[in-house]
LOGU-973135 format. One record per atom (N, C-alpha, C, O): residue number from 0; residue in one letter; x, y, z. Coordinates in nm, 2 decimals, m for minus. Layout:
// LOGU-973135
GUDREN   pos   code        X        Y        Z
GUDREN   NUM      a        X        Y        Z
...
END
This chain:
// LOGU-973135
GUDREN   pos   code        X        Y        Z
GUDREN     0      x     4.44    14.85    18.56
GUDREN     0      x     4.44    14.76    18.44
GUDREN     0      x     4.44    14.62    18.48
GUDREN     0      x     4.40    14.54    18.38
GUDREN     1      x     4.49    14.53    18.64
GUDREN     1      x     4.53    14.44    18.65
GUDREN     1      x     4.37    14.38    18.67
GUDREN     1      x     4.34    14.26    18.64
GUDREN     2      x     4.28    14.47    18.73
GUDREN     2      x     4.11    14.44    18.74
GUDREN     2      x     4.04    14.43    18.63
GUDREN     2      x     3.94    14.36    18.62
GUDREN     3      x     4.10    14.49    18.53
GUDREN     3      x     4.02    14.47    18.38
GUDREN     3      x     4.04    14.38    18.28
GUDREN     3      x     3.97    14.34    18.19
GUDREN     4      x     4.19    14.34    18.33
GUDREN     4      x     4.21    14.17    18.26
GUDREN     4      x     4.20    14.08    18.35
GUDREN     4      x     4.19    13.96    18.31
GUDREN     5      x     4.18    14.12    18.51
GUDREN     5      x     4.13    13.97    18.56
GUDREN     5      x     4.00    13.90    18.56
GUDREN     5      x     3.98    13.78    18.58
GUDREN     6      x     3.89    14.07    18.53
GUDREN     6      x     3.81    14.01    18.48
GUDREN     6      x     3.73    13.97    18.33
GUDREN     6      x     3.62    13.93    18.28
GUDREN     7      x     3.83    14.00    18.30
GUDREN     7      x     3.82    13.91    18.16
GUDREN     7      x     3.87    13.80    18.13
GUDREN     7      x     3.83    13.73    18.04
GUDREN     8      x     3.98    13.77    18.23
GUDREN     8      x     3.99    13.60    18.24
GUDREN     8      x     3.86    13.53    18.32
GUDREN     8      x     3.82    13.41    18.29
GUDREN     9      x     3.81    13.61    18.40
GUDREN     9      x     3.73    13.54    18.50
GUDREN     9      x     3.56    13.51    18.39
GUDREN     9      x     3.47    13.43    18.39
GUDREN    10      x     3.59    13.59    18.34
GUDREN    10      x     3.46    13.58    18.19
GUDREN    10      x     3.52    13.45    18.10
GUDREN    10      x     3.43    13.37    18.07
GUDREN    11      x     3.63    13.44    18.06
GUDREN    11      x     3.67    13.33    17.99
GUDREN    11      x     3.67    13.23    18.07
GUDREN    11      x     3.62    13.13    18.02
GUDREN    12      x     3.72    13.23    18.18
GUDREN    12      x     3.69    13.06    18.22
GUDREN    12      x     3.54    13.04    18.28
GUDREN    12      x     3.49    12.92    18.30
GUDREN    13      x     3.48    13.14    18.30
GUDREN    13      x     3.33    13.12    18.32
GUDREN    13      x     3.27    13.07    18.17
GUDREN    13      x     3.19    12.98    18.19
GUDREN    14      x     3.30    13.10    18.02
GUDREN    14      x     3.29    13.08    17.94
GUDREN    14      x     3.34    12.92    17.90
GUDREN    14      x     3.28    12.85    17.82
GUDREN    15      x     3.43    12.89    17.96
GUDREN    15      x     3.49    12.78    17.90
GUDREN    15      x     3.42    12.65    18.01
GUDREN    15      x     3.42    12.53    17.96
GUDREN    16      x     3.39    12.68    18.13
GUDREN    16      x     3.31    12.61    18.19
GUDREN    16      x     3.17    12.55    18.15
GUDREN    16      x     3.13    12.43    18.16
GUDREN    17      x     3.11    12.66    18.10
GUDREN    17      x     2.99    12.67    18.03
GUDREN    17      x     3.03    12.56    17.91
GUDREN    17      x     2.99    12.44    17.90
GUDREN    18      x     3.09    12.62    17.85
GUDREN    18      x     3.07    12.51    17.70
GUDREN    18      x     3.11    12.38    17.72
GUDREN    18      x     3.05    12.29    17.67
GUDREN    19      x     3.26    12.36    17.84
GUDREN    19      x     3.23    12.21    17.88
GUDREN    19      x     3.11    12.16    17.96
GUDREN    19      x     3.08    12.05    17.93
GUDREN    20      x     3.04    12.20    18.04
GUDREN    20      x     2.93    12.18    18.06
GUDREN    20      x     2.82    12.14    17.98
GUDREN    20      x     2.74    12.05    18.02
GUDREN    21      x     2.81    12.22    17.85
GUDREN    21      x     2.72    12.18    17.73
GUDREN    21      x     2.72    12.06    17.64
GUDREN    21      x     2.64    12.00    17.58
GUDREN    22      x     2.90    12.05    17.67
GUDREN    22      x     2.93    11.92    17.57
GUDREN    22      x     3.00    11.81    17.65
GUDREN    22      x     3.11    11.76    17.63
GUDREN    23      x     2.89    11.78    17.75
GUDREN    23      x     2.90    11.67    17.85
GUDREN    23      x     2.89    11.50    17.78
GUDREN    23      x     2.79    11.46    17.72
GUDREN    24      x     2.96    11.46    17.79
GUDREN    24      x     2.93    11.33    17.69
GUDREN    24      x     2.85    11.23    17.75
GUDREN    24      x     2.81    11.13    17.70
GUDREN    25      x     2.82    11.27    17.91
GUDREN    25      x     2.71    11.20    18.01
GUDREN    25      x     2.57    11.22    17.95
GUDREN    25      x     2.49    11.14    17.97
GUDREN    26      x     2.54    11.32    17.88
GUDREN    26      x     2.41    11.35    17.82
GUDREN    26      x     2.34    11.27    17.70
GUDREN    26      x     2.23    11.21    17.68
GUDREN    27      x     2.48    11.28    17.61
GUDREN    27      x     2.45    11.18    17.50
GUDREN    27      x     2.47    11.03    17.49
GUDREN    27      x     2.42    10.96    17.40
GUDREN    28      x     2.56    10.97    17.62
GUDREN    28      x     2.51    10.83    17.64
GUDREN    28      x     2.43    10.76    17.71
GUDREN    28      x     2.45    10.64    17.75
GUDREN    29      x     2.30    10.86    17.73
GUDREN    29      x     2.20    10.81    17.77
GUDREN    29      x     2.14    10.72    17.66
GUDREN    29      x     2.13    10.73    17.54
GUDREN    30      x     2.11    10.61    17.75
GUDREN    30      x     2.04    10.50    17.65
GUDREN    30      x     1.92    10.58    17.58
GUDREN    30      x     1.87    10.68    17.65
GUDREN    31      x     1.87    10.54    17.44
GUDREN    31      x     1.72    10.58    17.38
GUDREN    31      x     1.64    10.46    17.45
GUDREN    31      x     1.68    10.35    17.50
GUDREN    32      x     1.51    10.52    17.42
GUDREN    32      x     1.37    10.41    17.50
GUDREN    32      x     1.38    10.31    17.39
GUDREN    32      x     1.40    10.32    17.27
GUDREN    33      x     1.36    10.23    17.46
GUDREN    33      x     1.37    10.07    17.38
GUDREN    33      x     1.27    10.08    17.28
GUDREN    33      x     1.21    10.19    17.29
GUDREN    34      x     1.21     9.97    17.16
GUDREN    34      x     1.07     9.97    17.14
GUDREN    34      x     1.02     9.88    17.19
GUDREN    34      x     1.12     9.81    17.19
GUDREN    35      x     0.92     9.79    17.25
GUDREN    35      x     0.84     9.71    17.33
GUDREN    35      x     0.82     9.65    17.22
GUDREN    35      x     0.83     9.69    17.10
GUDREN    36      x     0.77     9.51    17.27
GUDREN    36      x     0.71     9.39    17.21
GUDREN    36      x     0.57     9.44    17.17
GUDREN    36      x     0.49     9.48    17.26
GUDREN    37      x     0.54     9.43    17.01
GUDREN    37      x     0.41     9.47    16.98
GUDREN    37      x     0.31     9.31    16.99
GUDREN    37      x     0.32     9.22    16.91
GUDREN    38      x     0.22     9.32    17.13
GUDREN    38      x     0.13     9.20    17.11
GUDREN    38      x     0.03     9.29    17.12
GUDREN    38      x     0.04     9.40    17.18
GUDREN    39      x    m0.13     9.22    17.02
GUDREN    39      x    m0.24     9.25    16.97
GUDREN    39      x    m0.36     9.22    17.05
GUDREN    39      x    m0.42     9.12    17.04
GUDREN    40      x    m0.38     9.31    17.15
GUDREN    40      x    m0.45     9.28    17.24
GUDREN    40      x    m0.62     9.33    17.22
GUDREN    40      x    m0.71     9.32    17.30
GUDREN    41      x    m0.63     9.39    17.12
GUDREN    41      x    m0.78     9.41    17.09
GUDREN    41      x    m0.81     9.41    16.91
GUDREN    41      x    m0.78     9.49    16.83
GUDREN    42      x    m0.88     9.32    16.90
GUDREN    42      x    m0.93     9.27    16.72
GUDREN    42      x    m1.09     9.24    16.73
GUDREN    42      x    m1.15     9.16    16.80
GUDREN    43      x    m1.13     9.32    16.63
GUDREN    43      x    m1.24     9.31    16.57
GUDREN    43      x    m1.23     9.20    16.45
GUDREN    43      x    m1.21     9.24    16.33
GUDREN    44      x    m1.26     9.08    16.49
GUDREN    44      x    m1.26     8.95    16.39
GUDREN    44      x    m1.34     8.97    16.29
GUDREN    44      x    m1.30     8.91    16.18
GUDREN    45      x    m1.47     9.04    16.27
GUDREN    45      x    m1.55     9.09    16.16
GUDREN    45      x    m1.48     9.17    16.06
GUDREN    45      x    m1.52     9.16    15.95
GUDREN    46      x    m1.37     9.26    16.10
GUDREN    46      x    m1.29     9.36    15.98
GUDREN    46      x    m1.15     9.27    15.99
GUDREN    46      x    m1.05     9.32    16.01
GUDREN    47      x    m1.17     9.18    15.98
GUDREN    47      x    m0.99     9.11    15.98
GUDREN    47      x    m1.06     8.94    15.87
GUDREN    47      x    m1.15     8.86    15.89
GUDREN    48      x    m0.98     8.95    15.78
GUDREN    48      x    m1.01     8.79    15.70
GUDREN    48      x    m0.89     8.73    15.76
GUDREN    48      x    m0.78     8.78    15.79
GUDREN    49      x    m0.94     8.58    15.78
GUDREN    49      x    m0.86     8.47    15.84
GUDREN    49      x    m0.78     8.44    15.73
GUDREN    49      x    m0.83     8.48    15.62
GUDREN    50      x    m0.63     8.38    15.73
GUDREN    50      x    m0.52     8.39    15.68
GUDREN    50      x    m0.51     8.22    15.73
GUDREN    50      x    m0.56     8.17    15.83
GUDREN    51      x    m0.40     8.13    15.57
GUDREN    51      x    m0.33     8.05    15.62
GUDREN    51      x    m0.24     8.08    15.55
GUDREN    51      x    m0.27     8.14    15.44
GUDREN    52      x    m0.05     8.06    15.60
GUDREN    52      x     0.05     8.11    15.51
GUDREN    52      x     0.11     7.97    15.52
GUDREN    52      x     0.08     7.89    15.62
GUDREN    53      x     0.19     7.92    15.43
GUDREN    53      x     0.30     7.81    15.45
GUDREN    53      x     0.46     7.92    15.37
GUDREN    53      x     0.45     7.94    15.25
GUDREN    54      x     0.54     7.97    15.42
GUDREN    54      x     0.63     8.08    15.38
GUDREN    54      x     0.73     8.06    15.40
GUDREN    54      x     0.73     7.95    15.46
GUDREN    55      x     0.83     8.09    15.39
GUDREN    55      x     0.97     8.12    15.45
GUDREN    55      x     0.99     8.26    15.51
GUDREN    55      x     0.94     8.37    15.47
GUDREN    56      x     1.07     8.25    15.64
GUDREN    56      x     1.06     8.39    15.72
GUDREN    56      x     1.15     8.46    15.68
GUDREN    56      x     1.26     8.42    15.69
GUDREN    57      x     1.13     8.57    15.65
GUDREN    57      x     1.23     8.72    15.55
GUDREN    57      x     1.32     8.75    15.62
GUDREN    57      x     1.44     8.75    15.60
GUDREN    58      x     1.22     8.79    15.78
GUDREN    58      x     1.33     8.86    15.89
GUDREN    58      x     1.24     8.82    15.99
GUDREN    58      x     1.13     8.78    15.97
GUDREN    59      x     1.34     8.86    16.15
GUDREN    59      x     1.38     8.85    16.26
GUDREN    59      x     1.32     8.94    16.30
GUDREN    59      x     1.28     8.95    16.18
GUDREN    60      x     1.27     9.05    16.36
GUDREN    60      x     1.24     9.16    16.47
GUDREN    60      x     1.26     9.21    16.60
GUDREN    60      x     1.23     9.31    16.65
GUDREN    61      x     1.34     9.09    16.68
GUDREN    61      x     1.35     9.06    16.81
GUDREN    61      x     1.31     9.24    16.91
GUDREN    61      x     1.26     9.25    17.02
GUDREN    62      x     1.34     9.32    16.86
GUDREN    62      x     1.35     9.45    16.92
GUDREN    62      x     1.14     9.44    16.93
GUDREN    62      x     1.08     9.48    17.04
GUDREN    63      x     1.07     9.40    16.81
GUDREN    63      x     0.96     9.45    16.83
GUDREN    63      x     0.92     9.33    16.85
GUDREN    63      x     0.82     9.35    16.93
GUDREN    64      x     0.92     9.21    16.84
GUDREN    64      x     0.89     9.03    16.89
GUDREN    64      x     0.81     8.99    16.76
GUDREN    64      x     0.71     8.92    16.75
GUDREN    65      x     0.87     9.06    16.68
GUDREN    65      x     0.78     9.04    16.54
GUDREN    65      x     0.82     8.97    16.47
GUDREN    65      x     0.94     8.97    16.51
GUDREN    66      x     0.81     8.89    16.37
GUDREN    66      x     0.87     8.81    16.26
GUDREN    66      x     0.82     8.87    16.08
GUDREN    66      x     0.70     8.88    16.08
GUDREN    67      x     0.87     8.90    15.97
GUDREN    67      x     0.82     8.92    15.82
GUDREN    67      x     0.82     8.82    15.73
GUDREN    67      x     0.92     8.77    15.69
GUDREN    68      x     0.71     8.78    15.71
GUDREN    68      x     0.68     8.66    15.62
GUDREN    68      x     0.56     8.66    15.47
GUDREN    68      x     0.44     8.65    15.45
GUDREN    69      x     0.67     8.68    15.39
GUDREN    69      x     0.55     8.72    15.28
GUDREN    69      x     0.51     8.92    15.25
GUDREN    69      x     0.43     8.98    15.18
GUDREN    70      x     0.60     8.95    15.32
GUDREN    70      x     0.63     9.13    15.34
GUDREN    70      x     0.51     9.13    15.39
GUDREN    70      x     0.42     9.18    15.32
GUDREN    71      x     0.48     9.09    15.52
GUDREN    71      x     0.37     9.13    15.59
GUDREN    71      x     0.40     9.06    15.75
GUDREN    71      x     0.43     8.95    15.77
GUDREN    72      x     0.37     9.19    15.85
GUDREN    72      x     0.45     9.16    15.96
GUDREN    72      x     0.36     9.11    16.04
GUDREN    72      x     0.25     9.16    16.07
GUDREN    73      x     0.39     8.96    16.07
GUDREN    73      x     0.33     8.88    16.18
GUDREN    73      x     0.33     8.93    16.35
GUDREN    73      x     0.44     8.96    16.40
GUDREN    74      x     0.22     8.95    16.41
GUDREN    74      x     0.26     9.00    16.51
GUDREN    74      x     0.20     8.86    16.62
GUDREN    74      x     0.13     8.77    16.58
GUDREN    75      x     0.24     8.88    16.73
GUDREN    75      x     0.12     8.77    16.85
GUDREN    75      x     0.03     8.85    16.93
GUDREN    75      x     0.08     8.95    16.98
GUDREN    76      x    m0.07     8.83    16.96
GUDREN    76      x    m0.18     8.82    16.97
GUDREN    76      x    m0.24     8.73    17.13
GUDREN    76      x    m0.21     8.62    17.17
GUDREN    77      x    m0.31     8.80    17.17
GUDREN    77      x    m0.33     8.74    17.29
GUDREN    77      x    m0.51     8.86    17.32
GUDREN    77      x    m0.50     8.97    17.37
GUDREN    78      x    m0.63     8.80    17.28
GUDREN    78      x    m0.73     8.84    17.28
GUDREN    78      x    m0.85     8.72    17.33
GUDREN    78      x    m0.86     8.60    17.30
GUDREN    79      x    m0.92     8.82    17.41
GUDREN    79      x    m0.99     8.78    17.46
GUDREN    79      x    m1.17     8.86    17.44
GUDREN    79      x    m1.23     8.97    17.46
GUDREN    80      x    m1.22     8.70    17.38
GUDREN    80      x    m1.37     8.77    17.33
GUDREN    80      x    m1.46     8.68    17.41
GUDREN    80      x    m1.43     8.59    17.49
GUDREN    81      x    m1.55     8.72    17.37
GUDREN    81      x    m1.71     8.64    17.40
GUDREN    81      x    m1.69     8.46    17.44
GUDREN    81      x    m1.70     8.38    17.54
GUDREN    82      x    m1.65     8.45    17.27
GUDREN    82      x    m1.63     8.27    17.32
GUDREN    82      x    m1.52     8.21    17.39
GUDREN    82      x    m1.51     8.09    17.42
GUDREN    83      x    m1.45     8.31    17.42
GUDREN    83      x    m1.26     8.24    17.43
GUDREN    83      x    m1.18     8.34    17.48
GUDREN    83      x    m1.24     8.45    17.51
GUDREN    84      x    m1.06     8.32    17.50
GUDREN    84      x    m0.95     8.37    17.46
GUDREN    84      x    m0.85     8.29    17.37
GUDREN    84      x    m0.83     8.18    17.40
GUDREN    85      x    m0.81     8.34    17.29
GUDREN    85      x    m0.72     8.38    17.17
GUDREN    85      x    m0.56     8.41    17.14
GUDREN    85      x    m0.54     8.53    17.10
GUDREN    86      x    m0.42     8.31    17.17
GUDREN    86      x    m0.32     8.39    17.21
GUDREN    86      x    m0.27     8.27    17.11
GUDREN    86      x    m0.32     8.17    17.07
GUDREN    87      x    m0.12     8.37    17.10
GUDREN    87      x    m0.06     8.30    16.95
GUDREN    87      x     0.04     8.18    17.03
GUDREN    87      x     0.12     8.21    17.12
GUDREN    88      x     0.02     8.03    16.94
GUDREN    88      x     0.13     7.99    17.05
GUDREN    88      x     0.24     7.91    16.90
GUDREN    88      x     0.20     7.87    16.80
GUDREN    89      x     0.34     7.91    16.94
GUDREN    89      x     0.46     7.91    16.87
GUDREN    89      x     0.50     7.80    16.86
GUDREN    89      x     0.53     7.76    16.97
GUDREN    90      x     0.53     7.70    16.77
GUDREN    90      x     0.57     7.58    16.77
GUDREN    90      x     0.68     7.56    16.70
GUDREN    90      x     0.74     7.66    16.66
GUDREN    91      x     0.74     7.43    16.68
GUDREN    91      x     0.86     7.34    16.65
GUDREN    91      x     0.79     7.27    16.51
GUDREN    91      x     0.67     7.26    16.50
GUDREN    92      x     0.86     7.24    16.43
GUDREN    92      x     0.84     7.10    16.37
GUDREN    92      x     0.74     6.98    16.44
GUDREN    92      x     0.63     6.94    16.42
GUDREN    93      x     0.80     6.95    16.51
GUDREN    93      x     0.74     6.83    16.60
GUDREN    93      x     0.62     6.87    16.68
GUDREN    93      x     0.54     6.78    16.70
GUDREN    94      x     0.60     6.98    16.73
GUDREN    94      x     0.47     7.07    16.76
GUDREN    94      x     0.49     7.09    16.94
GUDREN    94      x     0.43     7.11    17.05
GUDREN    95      x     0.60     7.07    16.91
GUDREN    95      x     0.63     7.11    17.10
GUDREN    95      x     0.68     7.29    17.06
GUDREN    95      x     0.74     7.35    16.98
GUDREN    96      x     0.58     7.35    17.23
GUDREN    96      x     0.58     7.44    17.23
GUDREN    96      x     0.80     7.52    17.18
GUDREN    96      x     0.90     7.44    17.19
GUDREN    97      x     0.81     7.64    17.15
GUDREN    97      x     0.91     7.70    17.15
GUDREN    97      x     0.95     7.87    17.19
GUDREN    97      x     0.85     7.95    17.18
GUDREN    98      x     1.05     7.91    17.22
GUDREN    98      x     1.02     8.03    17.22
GUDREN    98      x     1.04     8.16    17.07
GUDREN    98      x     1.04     8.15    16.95
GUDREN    99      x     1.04     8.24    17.13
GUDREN    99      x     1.03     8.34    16.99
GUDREN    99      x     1.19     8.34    16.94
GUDREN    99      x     1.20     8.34    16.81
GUDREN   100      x     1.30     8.34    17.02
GUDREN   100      x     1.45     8.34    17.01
GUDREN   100      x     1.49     8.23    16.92
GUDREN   100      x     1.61     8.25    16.89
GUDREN   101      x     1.44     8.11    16.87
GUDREN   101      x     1.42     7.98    16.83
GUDREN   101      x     1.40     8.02    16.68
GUDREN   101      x     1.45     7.95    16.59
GUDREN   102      x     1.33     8.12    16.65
GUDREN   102      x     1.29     8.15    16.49
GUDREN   102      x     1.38     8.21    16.40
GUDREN   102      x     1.40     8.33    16.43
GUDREN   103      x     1.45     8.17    16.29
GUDREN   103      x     1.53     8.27    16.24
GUDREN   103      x     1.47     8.27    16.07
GUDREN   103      x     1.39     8.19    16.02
GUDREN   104      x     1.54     8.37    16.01
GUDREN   104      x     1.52     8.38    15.91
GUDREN   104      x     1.56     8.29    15.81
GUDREN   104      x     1.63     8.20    15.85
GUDREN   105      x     1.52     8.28    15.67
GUDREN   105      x     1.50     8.13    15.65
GUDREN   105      x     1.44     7.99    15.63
GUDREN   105      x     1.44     7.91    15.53
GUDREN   106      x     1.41     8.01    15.76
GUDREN   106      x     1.32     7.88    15.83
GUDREN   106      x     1.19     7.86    15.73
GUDREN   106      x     1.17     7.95    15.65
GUDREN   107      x     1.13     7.77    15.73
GUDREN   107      x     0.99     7.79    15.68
GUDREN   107      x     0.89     7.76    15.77
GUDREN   107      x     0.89     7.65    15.83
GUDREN   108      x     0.78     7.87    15.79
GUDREN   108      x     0.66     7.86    15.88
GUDREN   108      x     0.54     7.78    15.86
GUDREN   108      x     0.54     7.76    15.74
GUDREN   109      x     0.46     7.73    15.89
GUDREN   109      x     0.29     7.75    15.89
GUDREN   109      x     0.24     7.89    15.95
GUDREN   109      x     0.28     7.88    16.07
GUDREN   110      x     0.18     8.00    15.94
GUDREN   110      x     0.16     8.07    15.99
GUDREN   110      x    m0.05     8.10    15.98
GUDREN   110      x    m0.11     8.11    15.87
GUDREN   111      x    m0.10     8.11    16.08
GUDREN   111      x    m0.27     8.10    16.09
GUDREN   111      x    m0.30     8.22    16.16
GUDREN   111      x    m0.26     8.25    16.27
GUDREN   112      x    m0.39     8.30    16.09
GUDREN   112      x    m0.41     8.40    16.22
GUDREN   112      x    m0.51     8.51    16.09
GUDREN   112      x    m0.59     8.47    16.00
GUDREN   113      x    m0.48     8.61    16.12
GUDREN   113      x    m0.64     8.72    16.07
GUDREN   113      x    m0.57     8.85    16.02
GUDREN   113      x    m0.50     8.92    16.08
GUDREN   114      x    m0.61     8.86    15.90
GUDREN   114      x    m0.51     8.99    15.86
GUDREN   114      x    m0.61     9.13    15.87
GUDREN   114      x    m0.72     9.15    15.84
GUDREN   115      x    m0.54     9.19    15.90
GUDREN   115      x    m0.54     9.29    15.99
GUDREN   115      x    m0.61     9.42    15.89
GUDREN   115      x    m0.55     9.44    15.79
GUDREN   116      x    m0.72     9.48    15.91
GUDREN   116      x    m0.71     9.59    15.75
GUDREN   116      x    m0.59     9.74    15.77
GUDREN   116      x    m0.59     9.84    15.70
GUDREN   117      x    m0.49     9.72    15.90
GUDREN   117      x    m0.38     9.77    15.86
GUDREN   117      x    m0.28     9.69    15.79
GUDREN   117      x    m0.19     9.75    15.74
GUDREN   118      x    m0.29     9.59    15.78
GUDREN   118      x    m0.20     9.51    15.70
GUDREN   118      x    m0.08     9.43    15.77
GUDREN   118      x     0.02     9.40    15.70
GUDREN   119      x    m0.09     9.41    15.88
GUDREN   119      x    m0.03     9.35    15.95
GUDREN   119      x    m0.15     9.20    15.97
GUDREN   119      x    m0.27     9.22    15.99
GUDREN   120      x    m0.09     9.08    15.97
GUDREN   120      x    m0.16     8.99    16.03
GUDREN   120      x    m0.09     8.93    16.20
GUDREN   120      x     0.03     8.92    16.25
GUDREN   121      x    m0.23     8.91    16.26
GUDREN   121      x    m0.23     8.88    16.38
GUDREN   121      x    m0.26     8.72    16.41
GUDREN   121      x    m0.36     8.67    16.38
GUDREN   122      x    m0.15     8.66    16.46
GUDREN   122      x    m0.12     8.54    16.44
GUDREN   122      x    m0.21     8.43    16.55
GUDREN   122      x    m0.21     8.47    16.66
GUDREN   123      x    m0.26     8.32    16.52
GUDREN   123      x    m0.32     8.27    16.67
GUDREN   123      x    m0.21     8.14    16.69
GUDREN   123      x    m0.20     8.07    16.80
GUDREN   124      x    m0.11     8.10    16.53
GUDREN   124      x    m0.05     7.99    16.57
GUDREN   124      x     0.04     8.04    16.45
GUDREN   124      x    m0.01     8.09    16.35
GUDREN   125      x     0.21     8.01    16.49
GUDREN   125      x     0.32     8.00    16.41
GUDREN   125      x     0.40     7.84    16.42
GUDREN   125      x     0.45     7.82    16.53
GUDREN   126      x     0.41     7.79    16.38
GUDREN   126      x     0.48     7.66    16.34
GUDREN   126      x     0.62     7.65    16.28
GUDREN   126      x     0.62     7.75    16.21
GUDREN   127      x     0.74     7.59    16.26
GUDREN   127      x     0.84     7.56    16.20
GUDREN   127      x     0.74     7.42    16.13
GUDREN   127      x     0.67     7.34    16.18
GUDREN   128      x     0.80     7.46    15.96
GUDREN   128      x     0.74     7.30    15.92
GUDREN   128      x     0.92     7.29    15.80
GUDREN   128      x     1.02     7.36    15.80
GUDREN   129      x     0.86     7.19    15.75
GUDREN   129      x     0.97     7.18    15.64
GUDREN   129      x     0.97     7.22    15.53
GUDREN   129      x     0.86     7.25    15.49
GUDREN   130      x     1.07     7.24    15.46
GUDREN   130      x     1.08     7.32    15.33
GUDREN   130      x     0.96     7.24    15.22
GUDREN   130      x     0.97     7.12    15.19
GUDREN   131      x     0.85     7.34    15.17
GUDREN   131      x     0.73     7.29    15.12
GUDREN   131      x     0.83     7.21    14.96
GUDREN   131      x     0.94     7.24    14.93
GUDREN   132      x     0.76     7.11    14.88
GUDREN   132      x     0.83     7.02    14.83
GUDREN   132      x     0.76     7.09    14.69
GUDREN   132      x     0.63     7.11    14.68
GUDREN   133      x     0.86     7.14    14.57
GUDREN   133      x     0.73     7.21    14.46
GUDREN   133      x     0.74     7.10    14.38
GUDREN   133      x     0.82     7.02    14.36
GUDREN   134      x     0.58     7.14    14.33
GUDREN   134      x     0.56     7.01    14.23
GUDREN   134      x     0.62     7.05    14.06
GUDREN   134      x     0.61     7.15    14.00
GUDREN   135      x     0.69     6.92    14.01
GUDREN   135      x     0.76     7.01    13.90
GUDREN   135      x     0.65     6.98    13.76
GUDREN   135      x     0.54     6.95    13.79
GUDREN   136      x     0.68     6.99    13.70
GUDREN   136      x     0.57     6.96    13.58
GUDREN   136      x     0.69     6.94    13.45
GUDREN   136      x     0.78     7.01    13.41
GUDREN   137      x     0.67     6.84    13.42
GUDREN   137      x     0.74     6.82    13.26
GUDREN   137      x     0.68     6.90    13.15
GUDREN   137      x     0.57     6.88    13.10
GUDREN   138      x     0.76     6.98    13.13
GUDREN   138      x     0.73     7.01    12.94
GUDREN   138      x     0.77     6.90    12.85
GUDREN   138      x     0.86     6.82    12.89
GUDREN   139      x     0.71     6.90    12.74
GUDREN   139      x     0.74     6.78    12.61
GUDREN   139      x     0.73     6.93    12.49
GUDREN   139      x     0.67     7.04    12.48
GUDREN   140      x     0.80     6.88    12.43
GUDREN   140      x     0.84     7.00    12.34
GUDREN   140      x     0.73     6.99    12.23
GUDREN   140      x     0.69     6.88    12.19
GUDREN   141      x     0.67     7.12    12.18
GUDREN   141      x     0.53     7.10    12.13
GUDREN   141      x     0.50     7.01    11.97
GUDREN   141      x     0.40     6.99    11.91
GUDREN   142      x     0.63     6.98    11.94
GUDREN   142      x     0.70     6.91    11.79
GUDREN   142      x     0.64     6.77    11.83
GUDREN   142      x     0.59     6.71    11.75
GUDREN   143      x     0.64     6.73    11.95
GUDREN   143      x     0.69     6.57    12.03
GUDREN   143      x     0.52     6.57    12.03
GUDREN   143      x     0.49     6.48    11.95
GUDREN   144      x     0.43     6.63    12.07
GUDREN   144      x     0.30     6.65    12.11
GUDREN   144      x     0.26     6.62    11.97
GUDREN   144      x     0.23     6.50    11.95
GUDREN   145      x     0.24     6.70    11.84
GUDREN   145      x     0.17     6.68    11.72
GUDREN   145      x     0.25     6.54    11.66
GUDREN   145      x     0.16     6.50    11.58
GUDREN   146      x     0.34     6.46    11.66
GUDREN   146      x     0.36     6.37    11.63
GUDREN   146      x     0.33     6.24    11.71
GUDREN   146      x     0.31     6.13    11.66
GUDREN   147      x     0.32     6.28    11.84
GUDREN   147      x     0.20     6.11    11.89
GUDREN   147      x     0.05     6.18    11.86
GUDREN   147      x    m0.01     6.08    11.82
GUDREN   148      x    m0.03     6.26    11.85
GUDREN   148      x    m0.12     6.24    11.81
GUDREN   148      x    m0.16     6.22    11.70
GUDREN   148      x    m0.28     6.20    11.69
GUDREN   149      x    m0.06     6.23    11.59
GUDREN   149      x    m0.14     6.16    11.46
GUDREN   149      x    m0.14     6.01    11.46
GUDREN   149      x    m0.20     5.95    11.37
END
């Protein structure tokens, strides 16, 4: 009898090995794959209409090096055609170059570049400028209007 419970212990801790083995917490803190910087490295300029934006920026993307402006994701762009090459370059207020980490939400852009017929535009220049100034317009109350003109 002492063979037939020792190997039924020897089943349970083979059992219990097993399952800590399964629920190793070295497995699940494996990092996930990052997502990469989306730059636009092939455009057909004939199916893309040229874009100017003056916006305020929605959001940040840093994970994909993207910026949303106007619910449409700006991406950069670095293409090379017939006449040129084509890459997006990033500016300041003052027009000195800047990097992508420099942009926050917010801010207001110039943004130039070619919208995409997936609906992303592909940028060739992003700018910081200043908050655009709106023009106001006066109403005159329509009472005030029929009494100077008679």
């Amino acid at each position: 009898m002492t063979t037939k419970t020792a190997s039924w212990r020897g089943i349970g801790f083979a059992l219990l090995g097993l399952i800590a083995l399964m629920t190793n917490p070295a497995w699940s803190a494996q990092p996930e794959p990052k997502e990469t910087t989306i730059i636009v490295k092939k455009i057909d300029l004939d199916e893309c209409e040229p874009v100017k934006i003056r916006a305020k920026i929605m959001e940040v993307r840093p994970d994909r090096g993207t910026i949303v402006v106007l619910e449409r994701e700006i991406r950069d762009m670095d293409v090379e055609d017939g006449a040129g090459r084509i890459k997006t370059s990033r500016l300041g207020i003052t027009g000195k170059p800047e990097s992508f980490d420099s942009f926050r939400a917010g801010q207001y852009v110039l943004v130039k570049g070619f919208r995409h017929p997936d609906g992303y535009i592909a940028a060739s220049l992003i700018q910081k400028i200043e908050k655009p100034v709106e023009k106001r317009t006066n109403y005159k109350p329509v009472e005030s209007i029929k009494k100077g003109s008679r």
